[in-house]
Legacy VTK file of the C-alpha trace (Angstrom):
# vtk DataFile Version 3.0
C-alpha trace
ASCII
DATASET POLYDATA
POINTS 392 float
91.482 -87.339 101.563
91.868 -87.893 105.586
91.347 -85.988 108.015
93.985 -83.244 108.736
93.652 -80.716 111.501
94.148 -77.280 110.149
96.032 -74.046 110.379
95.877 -70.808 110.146
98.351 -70.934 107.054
96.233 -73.587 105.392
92.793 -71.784 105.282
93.417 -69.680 101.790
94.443 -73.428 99.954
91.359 -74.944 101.851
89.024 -72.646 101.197
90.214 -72.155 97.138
89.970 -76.119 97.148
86.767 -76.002 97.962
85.479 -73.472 95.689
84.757 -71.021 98.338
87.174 -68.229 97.334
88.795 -68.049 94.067
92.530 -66.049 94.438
94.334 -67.412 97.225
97.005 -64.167 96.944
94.072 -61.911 98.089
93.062 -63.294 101.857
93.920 -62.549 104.909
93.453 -65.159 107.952
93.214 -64.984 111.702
92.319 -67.586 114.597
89.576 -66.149 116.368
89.151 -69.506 118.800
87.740 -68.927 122.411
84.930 -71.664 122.981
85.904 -74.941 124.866
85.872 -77.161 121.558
86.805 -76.286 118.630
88.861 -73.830 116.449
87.646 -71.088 114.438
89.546 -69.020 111.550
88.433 -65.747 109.733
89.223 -65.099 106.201
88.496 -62.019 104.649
89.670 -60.089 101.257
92.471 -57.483 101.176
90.322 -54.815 100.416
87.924 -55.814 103.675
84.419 -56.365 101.342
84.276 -60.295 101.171
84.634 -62.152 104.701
84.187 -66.078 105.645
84.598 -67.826 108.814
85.802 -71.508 109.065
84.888 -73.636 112.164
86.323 -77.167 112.672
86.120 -79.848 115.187
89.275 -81.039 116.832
89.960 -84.906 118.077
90.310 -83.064 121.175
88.986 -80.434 123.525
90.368 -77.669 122.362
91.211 -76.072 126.134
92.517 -79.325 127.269
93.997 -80.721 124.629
94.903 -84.250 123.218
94.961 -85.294 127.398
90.498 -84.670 126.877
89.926 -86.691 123.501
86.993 -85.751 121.767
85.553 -87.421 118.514
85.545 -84.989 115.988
82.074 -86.304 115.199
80.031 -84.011 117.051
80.879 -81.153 113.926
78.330 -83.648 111.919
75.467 -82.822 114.641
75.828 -79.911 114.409
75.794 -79.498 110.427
72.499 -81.577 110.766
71.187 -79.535 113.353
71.738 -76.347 111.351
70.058 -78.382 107.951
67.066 -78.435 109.894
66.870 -74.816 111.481
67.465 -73.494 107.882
64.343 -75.138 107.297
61.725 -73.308 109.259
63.922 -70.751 111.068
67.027 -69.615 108.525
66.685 -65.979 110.190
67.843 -66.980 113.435
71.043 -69.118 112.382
74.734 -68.120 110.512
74.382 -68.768 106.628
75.773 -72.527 105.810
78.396 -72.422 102.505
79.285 -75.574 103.430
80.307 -78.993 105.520
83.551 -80.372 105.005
82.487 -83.932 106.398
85.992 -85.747 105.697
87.814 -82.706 107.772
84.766 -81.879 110.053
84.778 -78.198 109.376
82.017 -76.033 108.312
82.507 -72.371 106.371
79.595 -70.075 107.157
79.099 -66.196 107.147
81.311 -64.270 109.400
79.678 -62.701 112.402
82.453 -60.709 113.549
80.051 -57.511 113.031
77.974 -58.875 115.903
78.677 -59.564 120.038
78.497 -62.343 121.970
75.017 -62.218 124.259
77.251 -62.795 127.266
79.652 -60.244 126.618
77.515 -57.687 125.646
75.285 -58.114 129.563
78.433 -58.947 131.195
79.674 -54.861 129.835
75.954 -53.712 131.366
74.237 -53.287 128.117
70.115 -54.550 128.214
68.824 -57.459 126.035
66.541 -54.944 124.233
63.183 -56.237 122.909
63.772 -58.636 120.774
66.552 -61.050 122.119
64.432 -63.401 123.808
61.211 -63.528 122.334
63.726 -64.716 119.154
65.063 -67.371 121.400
62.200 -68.537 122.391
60.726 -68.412 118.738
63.883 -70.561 117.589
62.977 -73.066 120.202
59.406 -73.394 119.634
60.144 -73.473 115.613
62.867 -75.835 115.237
60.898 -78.353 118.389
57.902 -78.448 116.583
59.169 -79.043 112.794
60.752 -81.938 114.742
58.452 -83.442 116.627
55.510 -86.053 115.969
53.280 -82.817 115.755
55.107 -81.405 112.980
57.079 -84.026 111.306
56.010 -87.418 109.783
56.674 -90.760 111.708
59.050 -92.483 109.212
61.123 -89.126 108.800
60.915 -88.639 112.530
62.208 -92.162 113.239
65.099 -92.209 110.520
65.920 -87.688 112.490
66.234 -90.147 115.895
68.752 -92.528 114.535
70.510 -90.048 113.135
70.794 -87.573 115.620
72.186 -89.752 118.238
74.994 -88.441 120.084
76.082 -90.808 122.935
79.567 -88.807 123.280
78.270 -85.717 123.659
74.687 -86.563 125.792
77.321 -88.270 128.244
79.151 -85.404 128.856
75.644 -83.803 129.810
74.246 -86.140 131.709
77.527 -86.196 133.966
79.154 -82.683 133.831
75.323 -80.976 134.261
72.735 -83.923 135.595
75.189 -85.998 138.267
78.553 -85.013 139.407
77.664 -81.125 141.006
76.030 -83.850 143.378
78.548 -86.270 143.927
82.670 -86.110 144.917
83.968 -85.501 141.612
87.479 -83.981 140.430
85.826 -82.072 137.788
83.922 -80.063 140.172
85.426 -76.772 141.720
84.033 -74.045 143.501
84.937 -70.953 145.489
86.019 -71.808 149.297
83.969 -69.207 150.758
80.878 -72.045 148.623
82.470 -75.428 150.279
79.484 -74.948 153.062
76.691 -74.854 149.732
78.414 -77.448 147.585
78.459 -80.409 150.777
74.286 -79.269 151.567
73.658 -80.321 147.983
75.524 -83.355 148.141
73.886 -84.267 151.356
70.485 -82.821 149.852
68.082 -86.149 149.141
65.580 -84.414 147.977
67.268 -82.433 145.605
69.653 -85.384 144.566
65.933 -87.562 143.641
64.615 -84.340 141.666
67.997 -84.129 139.918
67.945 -88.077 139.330
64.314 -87.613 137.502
65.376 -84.743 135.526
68.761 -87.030 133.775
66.372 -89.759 133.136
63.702 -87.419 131.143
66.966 -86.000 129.575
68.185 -89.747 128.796
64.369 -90.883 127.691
62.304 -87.907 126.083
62.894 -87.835 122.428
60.876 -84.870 122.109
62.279 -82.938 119.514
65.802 -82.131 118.291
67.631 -79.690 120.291
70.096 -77.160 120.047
71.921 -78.821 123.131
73.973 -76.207 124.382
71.581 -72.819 124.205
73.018 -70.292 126.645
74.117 -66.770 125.891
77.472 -67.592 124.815
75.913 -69.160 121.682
73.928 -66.014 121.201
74.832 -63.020 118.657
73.121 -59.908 118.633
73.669 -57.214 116.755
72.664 -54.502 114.261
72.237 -55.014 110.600
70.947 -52.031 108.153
69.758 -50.508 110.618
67.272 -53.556 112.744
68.212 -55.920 115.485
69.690 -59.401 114.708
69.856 -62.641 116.693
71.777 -65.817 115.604
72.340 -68.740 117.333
75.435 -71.075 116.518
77.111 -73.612 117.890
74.601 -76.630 117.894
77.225 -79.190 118.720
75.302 -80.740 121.339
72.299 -81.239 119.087
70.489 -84.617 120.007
66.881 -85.194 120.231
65.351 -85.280 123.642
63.157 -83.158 125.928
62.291 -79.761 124.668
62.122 -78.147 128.269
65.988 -78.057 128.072
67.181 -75.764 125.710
64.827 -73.089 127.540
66.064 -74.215 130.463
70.001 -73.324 129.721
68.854 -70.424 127.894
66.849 -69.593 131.316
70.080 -70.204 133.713
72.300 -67.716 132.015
68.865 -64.967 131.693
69.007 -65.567 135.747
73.000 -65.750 136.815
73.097 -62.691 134.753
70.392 -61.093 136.584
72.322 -61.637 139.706
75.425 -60.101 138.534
73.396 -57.135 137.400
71.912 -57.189 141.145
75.374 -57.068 142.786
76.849 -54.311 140.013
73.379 -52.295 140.328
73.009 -52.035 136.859
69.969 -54.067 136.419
67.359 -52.968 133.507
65.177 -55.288 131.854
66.715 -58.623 133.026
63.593 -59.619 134.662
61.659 -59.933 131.747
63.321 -61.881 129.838
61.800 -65.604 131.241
58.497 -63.737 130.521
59.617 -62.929 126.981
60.950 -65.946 125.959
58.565 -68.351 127.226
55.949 -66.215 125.647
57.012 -66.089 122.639
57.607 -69.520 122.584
54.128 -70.578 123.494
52.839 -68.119 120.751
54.349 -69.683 117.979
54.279 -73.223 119.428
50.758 -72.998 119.514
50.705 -70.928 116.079
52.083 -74.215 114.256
49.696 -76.503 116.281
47.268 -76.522 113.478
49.511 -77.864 111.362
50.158 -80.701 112.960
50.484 -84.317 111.297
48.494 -86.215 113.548
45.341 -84.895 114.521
44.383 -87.068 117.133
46.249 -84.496 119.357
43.516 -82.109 120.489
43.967 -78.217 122.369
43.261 -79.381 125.673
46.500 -81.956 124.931
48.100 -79.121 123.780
47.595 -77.396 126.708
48.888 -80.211 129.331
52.202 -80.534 126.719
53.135 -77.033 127.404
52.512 -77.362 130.954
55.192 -80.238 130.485
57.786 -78.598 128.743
57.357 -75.151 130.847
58.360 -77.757 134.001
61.177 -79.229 132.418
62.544 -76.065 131.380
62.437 -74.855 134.910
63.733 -77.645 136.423
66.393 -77.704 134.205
67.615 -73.917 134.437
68.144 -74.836 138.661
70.757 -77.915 137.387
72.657 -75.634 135.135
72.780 -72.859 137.489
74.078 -75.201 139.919
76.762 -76.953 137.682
78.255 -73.381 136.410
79.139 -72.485 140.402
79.915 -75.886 141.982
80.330 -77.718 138.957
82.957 -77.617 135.542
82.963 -74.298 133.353
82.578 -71.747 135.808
80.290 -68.254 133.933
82.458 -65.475 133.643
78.663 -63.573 134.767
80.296 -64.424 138.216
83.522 -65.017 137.809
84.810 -61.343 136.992
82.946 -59.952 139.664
84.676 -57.891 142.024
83.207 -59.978 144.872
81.674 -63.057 143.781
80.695 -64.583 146.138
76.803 -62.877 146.933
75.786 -63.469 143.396
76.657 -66.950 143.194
75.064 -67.995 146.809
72.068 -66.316 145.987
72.000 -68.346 142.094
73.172 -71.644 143.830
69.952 -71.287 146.370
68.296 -70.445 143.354
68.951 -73.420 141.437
67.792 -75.721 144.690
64.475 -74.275 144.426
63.872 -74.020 140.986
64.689 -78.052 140.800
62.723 -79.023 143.649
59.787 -76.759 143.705
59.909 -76.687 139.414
56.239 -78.699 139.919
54.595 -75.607 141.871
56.569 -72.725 139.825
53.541 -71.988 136.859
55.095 -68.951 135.343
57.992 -66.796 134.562
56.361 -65.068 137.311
56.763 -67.179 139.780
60.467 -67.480 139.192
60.974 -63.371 139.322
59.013 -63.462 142.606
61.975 -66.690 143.294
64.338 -64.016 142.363
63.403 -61.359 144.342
62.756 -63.649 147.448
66.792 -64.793 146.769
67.839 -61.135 146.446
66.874 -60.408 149.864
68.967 -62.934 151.371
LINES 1 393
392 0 1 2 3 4 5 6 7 8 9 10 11 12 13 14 15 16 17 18 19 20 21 22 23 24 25 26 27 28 29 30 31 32 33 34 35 36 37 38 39 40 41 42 43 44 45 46 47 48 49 50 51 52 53 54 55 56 57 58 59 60 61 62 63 64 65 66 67 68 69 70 71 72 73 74 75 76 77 78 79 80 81 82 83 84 85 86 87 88 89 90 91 92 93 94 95 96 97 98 99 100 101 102 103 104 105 106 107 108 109 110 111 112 113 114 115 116 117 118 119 120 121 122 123 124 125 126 127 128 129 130 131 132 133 134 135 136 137 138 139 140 141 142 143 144 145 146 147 148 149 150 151 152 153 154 155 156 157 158 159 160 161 162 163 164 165 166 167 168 169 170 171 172 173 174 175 176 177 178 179 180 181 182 183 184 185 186 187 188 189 190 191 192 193 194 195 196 197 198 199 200 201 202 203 204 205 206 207 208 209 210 211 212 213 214 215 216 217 218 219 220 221 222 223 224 225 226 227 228 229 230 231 232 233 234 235 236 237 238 239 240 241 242 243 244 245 246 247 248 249 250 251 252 253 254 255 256 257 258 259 260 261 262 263 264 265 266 267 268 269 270 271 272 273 274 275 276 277 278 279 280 281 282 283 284 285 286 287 288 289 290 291 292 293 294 295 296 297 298 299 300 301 302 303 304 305 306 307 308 309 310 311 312 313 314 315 316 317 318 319 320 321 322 323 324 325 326 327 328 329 330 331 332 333 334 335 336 337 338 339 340 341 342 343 344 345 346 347 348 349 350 351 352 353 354 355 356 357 358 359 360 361 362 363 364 365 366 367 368 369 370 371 372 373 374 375 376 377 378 379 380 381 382 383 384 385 386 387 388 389 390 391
């Protein structure tokens, strides 16, 4: 069977086709789609006790349409990203029923008990203790299971081939790495930003910085990476009765430098700080570089023994974390700078009563944490960045 972009009123049929729900009189389906790419149904049971969600990829982006076509492909990265998460991390990730590889669809457990990250700091609510440190324990565990520390050569080679997403790393390298920088229609920004968008264009420094950060994008083959790790691919929540963090939407999954899924995850932990700056309802927002990257090095360096190749030593150890902590950095300053001057605006800033403080102070923040990511050794050093910016 083809490929055949589905409906709302085809999900029960699907779903009993595939042996995922047995009587198609007793569901009950609604579109729940708000992402930029692709569409996503609930089904649940009549009686409210059985629920399933169905995700697929469109030829298309979904906000744009058929004029933005889109292979449909990228739904097979992400099913291969999330075959390797279950692997060492299957806490931190939606249950996989199954992948629908003809169709491009996935079913997987319904999170509609949980909240989006975003949402739930955009409505003034804290992270809480554990959000973070999970995030960075999801990067740290999926990098290292595969990378040459913690995965054979052969299977290593054979993860690269098949994780290669030229599409997709395209639209990264331009839409985050290039055009912010250069006259490009997909860019937009505020007016009362026109003066901050032309200094970065004009900015050589900042333009060289940004130039070495696309190539290590285009040329580390670190490990495989989520892609697109912000906090709108963040649940949290409350399960019987303890906290619960799942990350979805691994779409973008390629492999390539670790430093930048902690780097995207980073950008969002900061524009949101601002907004909770300008709304005066910070709480623990400046912890949470701390608590990731902590967390992160913890269990990074709690799988290091286990490494395949013990040529690697500590001290080696030691300069690679050094690496990846400047990456990330770096890499947090270009997405903070693409999400004000760039394509796909935050709505951190955008529903703002006044926008326009917050997102000067994050743009100015983005120049320095791309330019000065070499100096910057610790979460530390950003939140003294921070509070330096919120003075201005």
């Amino acid at each position: 069977m083809g490929y055949r972009i589905l409906e709302t009123d085809d999900i029960p049929g699907y779903l009993h086709e595939r042996g995922h729900w047995a009587d198609v009189t007793d569901i009950h389906v609604r579109e729940v789609s708000d992402g930029n790419m692709n569409r996503v149904f609930l089904a649940s049971s009549a009686d409210g006790t059985r629920s399933l969600a169905v995700k697929q990829a469109l030829p298309w982006v979904r906000v744009a349409g058929p004029s933005w076509p889109m292979s449909p492909e990228r739904a097979d990265a992400e099913a291969r990203a999330y075959e390797q998460v279950a692997r060492v991390a299957p806490d931190k990730i939606p249950a996989i029923l199954g992948y629908d590889a003809d169709n491009y669809a996935l079913v997987m457990e319904d999170m509609s008990d949980l909240e989006v990250l975003r949402t739930v700091l955009n409505e003034g609510a804290p992270y809480g203790p554990d959000t973070s440190a999970r995030i960075g324990e999801f990067v740290a565990q999926l990098a290292f299971a595969t990378s040459d520390f913690g995965m054979e050569s052969a299977e290593r080679k054979a993860l690269i081939a098949t994780s290669v997403s030229p599409e997709l790393c395209k639209i990264t390298e331009d839409v985050v790495l290039s055009e912010p920088y250069i006259e490009h229609e997909h860019n937009h920004w505020l007016p009362e930003l026109t003066d901050l968008a032309a200094a970065f264009r004009a900015d050589a420094r900042l333009r060289t910085e940004v130039a070495d950060l696309r190539h290590t994008f285009m040329t580390s083959a670190q490990a495989l990476l989520h892609g697109d790790l912000h906090t709108g691919s963040v649940m949290v929540g409350a399960r019987e009765g303890a906290p619960v963090v799942r990350v979805f939407d691994p779409e973008f999954s390629f492999v390539g430098p670790i430093g930048y899924d902690l780097g995207l995850y980073w950008a969002n932990v900061l524009v949101s700080e601002q907004r909770a700056r300008e709304l005066g309802t910070l709480s623990d927002h400046a912890d949470q570089l701390a608590l990731s990257w902590q967390a992160f090095e913890t269990e990074f360096r709690r799988l290091w023994p286990t490494r395949v190749d013990t040529f690697f030593d500590d001290t080696y150890l030691d300069r690679f974390l050094t690496r990846v902590r400047t990456d990330s950095i770096g890499y947090a300053g270009t997405e903070i700078v693409r999400r004000i001057i760039g394509f796909a605006h935050l709505t951190d800033l955008t529903t703002l009563p006044d926008p326009i403080p917050a997102s000067r102070r994050a743009l100015l923040l983005g120049r320095e944490l791309i330019v000065r990511r070499g100096e910057l050794a610790s979460p530390e050093d950003i939140a003294a960045l921070v509070r330096e910016a919120s003075l201005r």
